[in-house]
ZAKOL-111264 format. One record per residue (C-alpha): residue number from 1; x, y, z. Coordinates in pm, whole numbers, plus 50000, padded with zeros to 5 digits. Layout:
SITE   pos    east   north      up
SITE   NUM       X       Y       Z
...
This chain:
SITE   pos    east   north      up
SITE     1   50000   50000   50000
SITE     2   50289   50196   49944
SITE     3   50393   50393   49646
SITE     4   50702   50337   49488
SITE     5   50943   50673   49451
SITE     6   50846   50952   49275
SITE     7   50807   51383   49262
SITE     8   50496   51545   49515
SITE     9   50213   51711   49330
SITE    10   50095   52058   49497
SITE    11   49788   52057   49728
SITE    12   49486   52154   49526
SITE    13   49104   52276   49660
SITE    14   48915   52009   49518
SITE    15   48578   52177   49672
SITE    16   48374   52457   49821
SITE    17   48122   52498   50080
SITE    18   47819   52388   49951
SITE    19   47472   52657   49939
SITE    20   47320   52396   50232
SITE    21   47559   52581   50484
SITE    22   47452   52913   50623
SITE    23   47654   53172   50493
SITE    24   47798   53259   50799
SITE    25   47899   52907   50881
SITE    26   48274   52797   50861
SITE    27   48226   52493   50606
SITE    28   48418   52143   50772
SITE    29   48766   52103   50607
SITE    30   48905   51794   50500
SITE    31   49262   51737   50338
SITE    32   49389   51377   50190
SITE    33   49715   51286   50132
SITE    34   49809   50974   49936
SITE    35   50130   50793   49796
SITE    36   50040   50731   49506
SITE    37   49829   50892   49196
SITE    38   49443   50869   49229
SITE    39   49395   50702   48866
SITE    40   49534   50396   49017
SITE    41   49226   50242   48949
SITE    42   49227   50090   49386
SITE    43   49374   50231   49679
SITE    44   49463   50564   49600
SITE    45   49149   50636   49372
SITE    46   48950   50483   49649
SITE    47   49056   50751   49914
SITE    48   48982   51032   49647
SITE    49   48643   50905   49625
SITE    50   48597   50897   49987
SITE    51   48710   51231   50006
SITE    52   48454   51313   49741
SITE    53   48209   51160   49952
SITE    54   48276   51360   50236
SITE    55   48263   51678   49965
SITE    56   47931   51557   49938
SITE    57   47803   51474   50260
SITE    58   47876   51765   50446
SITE    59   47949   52059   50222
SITE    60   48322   52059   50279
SITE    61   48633   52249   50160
SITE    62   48852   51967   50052
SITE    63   49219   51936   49963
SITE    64   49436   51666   49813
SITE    65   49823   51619   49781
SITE    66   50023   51336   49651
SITE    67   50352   51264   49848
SITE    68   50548   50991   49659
SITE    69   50848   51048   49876
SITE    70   50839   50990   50239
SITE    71   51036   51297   50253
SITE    72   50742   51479   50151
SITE    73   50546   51378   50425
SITE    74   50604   51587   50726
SITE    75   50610   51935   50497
SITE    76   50247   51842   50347
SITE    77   50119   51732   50694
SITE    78   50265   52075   50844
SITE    79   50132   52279   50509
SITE    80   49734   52155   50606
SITE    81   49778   52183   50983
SITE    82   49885   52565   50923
SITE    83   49589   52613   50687
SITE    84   49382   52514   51021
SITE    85   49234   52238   50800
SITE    86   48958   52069   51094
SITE    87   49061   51654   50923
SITE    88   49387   51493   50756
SITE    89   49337   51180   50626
SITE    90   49691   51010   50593
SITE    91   49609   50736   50341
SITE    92   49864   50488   50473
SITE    93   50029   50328   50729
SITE    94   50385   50474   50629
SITE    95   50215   50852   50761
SITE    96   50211   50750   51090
SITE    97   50536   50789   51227
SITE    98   50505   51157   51032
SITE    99   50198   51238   51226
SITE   100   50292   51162   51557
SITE   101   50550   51434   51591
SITE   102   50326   51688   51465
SITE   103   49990   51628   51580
SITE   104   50073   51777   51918
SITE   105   50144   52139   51750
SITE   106   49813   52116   51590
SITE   107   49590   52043   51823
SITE   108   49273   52203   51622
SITE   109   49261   51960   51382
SITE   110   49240   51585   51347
SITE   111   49463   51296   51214
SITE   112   49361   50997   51077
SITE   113   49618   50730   50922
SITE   114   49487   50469   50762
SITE   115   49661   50158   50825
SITE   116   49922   50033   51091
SITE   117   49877   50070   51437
SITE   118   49947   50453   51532
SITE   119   49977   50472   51938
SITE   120   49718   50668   52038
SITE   121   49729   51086   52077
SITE   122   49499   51295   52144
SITE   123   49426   51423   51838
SITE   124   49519   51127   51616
SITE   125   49308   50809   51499
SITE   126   49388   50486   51322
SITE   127   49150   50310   51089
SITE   128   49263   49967   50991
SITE   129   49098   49794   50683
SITE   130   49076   49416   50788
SITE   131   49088   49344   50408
SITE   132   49206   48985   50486
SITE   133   48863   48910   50568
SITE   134   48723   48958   50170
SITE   135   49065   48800   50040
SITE   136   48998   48490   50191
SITE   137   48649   48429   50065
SITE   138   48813   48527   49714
SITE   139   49034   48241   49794
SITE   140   48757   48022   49865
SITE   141   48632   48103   49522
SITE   142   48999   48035   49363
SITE   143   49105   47726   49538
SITE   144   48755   47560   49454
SITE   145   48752   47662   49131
SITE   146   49136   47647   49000
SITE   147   49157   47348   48705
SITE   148   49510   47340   48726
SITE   149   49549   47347   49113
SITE   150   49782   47640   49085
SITE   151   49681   48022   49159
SITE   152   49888   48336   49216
SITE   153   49970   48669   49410
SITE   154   50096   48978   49276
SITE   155   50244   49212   49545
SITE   156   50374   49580   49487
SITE   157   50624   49511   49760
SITE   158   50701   49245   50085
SITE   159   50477   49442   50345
SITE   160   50320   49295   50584
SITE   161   50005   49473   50476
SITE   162   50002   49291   50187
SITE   163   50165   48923   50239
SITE   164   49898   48949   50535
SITE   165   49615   48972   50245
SITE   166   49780   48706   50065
SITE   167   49796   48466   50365
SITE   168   49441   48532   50413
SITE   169   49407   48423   50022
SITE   170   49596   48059   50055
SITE   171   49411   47998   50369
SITE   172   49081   48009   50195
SITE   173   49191   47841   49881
SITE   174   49352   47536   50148
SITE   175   48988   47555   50284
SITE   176   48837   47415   50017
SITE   177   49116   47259   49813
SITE   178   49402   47099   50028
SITE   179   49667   47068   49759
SITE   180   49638   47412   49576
SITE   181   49995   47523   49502
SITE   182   49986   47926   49584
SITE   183   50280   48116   49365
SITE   184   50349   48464   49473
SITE   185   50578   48743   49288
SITE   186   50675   49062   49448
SITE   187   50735   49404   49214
SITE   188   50900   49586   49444
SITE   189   50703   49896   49266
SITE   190   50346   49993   49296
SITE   191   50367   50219   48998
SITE   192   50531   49985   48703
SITE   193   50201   49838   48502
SITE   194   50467   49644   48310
SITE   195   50673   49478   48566
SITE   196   50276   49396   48672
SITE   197   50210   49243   48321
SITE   198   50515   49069   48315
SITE   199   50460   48924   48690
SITE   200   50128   48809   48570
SITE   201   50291   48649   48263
SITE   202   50515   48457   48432
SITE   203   50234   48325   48679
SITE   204   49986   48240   48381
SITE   205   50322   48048   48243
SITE   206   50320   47851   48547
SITE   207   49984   47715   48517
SITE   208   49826   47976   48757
SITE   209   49470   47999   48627
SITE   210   49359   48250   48923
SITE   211   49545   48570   49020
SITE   212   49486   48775   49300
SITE   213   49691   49165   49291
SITE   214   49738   49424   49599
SITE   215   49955   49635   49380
SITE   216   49820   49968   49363
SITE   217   49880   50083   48975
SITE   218   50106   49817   48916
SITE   219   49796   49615   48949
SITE   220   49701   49730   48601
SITE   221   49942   49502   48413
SITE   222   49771   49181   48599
SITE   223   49433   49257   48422
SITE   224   49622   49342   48034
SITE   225   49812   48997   48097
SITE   226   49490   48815   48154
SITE   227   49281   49007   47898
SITE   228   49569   48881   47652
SITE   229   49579   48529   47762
SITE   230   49239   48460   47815
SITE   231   49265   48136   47976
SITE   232   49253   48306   48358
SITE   233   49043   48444   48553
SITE   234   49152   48770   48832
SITE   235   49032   48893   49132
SITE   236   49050   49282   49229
SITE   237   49177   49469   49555
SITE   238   49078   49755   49794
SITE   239   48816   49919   49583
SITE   240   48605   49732   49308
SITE   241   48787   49677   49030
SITE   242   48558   49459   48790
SITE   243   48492   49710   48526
SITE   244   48866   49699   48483
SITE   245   48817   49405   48343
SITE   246   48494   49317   48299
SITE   247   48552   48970   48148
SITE   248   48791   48807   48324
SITE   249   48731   48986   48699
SITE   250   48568   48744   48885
SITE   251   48508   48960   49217
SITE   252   48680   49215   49429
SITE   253   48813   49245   49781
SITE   254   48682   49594   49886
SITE   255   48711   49829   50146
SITE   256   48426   50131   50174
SITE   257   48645   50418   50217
SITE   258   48361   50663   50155
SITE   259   48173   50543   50419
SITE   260   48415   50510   50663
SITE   261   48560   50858   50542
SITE   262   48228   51012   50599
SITE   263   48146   50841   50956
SITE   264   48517   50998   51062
SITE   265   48419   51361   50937
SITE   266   48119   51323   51079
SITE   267   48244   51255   51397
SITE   268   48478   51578   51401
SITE   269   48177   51779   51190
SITE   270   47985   51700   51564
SITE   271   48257   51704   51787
SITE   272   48241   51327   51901
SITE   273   48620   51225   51788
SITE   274   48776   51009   51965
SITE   275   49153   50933   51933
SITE   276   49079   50519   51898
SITE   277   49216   50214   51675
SITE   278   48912   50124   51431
SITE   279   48858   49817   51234
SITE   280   48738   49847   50944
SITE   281   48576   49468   50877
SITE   282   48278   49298   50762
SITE   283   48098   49303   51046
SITE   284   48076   49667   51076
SITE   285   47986   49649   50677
SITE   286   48326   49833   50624
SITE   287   48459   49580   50410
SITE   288   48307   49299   50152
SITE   289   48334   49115   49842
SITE   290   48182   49275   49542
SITE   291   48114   48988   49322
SITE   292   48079   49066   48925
SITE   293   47718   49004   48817
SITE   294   47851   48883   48483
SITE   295   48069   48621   48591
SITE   296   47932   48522   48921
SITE   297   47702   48261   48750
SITE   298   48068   48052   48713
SITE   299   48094   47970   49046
SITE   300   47936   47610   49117
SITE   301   47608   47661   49351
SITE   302   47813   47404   49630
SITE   303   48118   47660   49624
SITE   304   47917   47983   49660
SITE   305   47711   47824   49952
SITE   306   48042   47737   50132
SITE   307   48201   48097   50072
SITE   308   47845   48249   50183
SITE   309   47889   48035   50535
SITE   310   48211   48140   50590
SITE   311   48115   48499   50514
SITE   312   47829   48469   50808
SITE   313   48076   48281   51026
SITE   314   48326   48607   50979
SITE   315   48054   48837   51062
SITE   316   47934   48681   51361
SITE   317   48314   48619   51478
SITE   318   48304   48248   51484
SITE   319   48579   48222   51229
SITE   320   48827   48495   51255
SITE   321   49093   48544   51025
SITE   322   49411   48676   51140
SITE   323   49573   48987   51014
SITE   324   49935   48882   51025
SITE   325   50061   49276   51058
């Protein structure tokens, strides 16, 4: 969930107070920061559209900054806490370490990371996207379904953010299907669609007939390898990815940013913030599988009621899946 190395794009207003506020009323004001480009197509397009959602919601001035290098991070954090903006939403866990330090010279406004496990401040909140709960159902759906026996993992890098998603993935395929063989390639780059394509390649090569990518824009080069080959089926990650690929995208692992975003302004839009760790899961409808409509029809009835069992048993908390982070 990192972005690989690259310039920082200026802070922009991406909105205005809307004519619902009184005049006289200071409309709320969010900022986002991200580390990578919001046409990514997941993770960093997702935040943008959860800050659009807050936009929306409440009326708010909104900002947005891209900070490829972590160098950038403490000068963009500073830049929105002198503009007095009320919310920061860090869209990583590599911002928290950045935040700490500074939240305590801005105490009028509020930091949220998303990701990791920030220790608490006063002013500073951590929502964590149990994602591992979707990726194993989409495992379910791979292991059960895979031909060959083989499926595959694309990573942008070895984070335990993402192997965790992946672990979550072979223990769902082993749930159904024992002896599925689970191949994984890191990039070590969220940003290079071809060393993507090429990963996928090499998977498809190796008999993988279902790939699973947390790989930010490098993601992109998974779905053109599989469009090409056409003998695979792929699974999407963080926000819903099947009209990427229409065809071949069997389902996606999804978190709601927007509503999460908007449940976090609210709470500083009302005063009620509370400096906590929040999971973001599927009990608290903050994170799902989005199944495409088009291809869902492909997954044997038997299969589908098994991954819709498990899915209840997550909810309920009689199966937990770890989050190896």
């Amino acid at each position: 969930m990192l972005a690989g190395c690259g310039g920082q794009e200026k802070a922009k207003n991406t909105g205005v107070a809307t004519d619902a506020a009184p005049s006289d009323a200071k409309p709320l004001q969010v900022a986002l920061l991200t580390p990578g480009d919001i046409n990514d197509a997941g993770w960093n397009q997702l935040a943008y559209e959860g800050l659009q959602a807050v936009e929306k919601e409440f009326g708010a001035k909104t900002a947005h900054q891209v900070t490829k290098n972590t160098a950038d991070h403490q000068a963009a954090l500073r830049d929105f806490g002198d503009q007095k903006f009320d919310l920061v939403l860090c869209h990583g866990y590599e911002y928290g370490d950045r935040v700490l330090p500074l939240a305590p010279q801005f105490t009028d406004t509020k930091f949220v990371v998303v990701g990791g496990n920030v220790k608490k401040a006063p002013n500073v909140a951590t929502l964590v996207p149990k994602l591992e709960e979707a990726t194993y159902l989409l495992g379910m759906a791979a292991g059960g379904m895979s031909k060959n026996g083989v499926i595959g993992c694309i990573g942008g890098m070895k984070l335990p953010v993402i192997t965790s998603t992946f672990l979550a993935f072979e223990q769902g395929a082993k749930a159904v299907n024992p002896k599925v063989q689970v191949k994984t390639v890191y990039l070590n780059s969220f940003d290079d669609q071809n060393a993507g394509k090429e990963a996928a390649k090499s998977l498809i090569a190796q008999k993988c007939d279902f790939i699973f990518h947390n790989a930010d824009q490098a993601g992109k080069g998974m779905f053109d390898a599989a469009k090409e080959a056409k003998s695979v089926l792929v699974f999407g990650s963080n926000r819903d990815q099947n009209s990427v690929a229409p065809g071949i995208c069997l389902g996606s692992a999804v978190i709601e940013m927007p509503r999460a975003f908007v449940a976090v302004a609210k709470s500083v839009k009302d005063g009620t913030f509370k400096p906590e760790f929040v999971e973001l899961n599927i009990a608290n409808g903050n994170i799902g599988v989005h199944w495409n409509a088009a291809l869902q029809s492909k997954i044997p009835a038997p299969l589908m009621k098994k991954i819709s069992e498990a899915q209840a048993k997550i909810k309920s908390g009689t199966l937990k899946i770890k989050r190896n982070v």
